[in-house]
C-alpha positions as CSV (number, residue, x, y, z in Angstrom):
1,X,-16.9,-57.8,46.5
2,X,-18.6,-59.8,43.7
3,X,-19.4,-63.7,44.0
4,X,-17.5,-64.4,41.0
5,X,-15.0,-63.0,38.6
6,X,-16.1,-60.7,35.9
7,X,-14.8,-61.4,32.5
8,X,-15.9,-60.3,29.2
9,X,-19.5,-61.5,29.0
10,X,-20.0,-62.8,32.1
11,X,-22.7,-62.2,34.6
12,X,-22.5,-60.9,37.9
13,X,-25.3,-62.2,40.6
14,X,-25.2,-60.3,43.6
15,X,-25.6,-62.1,46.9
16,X,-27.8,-60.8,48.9
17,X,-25.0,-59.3,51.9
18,X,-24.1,-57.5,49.2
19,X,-27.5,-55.7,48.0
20,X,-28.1,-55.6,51.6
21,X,-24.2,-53.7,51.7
22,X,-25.2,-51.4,48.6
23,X,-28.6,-50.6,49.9
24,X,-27.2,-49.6,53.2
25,X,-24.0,-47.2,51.6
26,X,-26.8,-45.6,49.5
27,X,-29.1,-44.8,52.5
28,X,-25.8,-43.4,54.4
29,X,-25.4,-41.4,50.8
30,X,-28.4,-39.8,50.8
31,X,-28.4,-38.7,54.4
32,X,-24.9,-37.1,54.3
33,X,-26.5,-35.2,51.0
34,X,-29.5,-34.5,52.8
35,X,-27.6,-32.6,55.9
36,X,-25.1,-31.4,53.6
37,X,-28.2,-29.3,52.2
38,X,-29.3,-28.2,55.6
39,X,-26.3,-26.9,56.3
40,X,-25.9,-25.0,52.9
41,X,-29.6,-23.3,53.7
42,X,-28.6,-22.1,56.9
43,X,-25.8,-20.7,55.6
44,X,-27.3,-18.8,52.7
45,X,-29.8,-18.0,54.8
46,X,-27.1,-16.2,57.8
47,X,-25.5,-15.1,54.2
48,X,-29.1,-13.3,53.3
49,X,-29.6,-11.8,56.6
50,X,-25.9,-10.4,56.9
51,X,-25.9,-9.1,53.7
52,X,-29.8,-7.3,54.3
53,X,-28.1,-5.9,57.6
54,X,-25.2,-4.6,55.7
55,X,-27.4,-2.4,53.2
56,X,-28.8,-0.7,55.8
57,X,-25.1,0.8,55.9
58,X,-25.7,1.9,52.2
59,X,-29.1,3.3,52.3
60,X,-29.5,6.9,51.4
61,X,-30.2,6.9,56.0
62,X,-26.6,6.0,56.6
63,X,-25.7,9.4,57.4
64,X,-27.8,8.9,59.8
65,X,-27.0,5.9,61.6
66,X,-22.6,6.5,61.0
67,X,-21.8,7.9,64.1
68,X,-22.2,11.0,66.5
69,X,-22.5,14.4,65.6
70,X,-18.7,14.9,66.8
71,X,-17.4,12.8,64.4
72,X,-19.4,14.3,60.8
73,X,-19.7,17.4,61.6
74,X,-17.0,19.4,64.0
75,X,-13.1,19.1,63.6
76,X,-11.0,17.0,66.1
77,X,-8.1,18.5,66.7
78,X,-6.0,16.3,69.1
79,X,-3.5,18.7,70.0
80,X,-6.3,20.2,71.7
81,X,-7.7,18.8,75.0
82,X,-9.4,20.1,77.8
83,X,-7.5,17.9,80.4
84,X,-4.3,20.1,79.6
85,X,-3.7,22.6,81.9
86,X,-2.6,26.0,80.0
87,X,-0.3,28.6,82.6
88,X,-1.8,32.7,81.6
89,X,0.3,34.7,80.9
């Protein structure tokens, strides 16, 4: 709040509770913007490393890493199962 009114031309003379109250917002300012960065490089760091993970999935080894040899190279054919007993006839 200032000391006195402002009009056009006046002056405005701080007291000093109020530098002290500016001074004090200001530092609270700068250290909300200063873990406010943190927490952005952290995250674009975990945003790095996720994405570095997930071009391992794209490398030209990917065939080699997606799965078992059941899955790439033989047929599944779920009508077949060897838990179902068959009668000879």
């Amino acid at each position: 709040m200032p000391s006195q009114p402002l009009g056009m031309g006046s002056l405005f003379y701080p007291t000093h509770e109020e530098l002290y109250s500016l001074q004090m917002e200001i530092r609270q300012i700068h250290m909300v913007q200063s873990n406010h960065a943190e927490r952005i490089s952290r995250i674009e760091k975990r945003n790095a490393n996720d994405a570095t993970i997930k071009s391992v999935w794209n490398s030209p080894f990917a065939s080699a890493l997606g799965g078992t040899p059941q899955h790439g190279r033989y047929p599944f054919y779920p009508t077949s199962s060897p838990f179902v007993c068959r009668s000879r006839r």
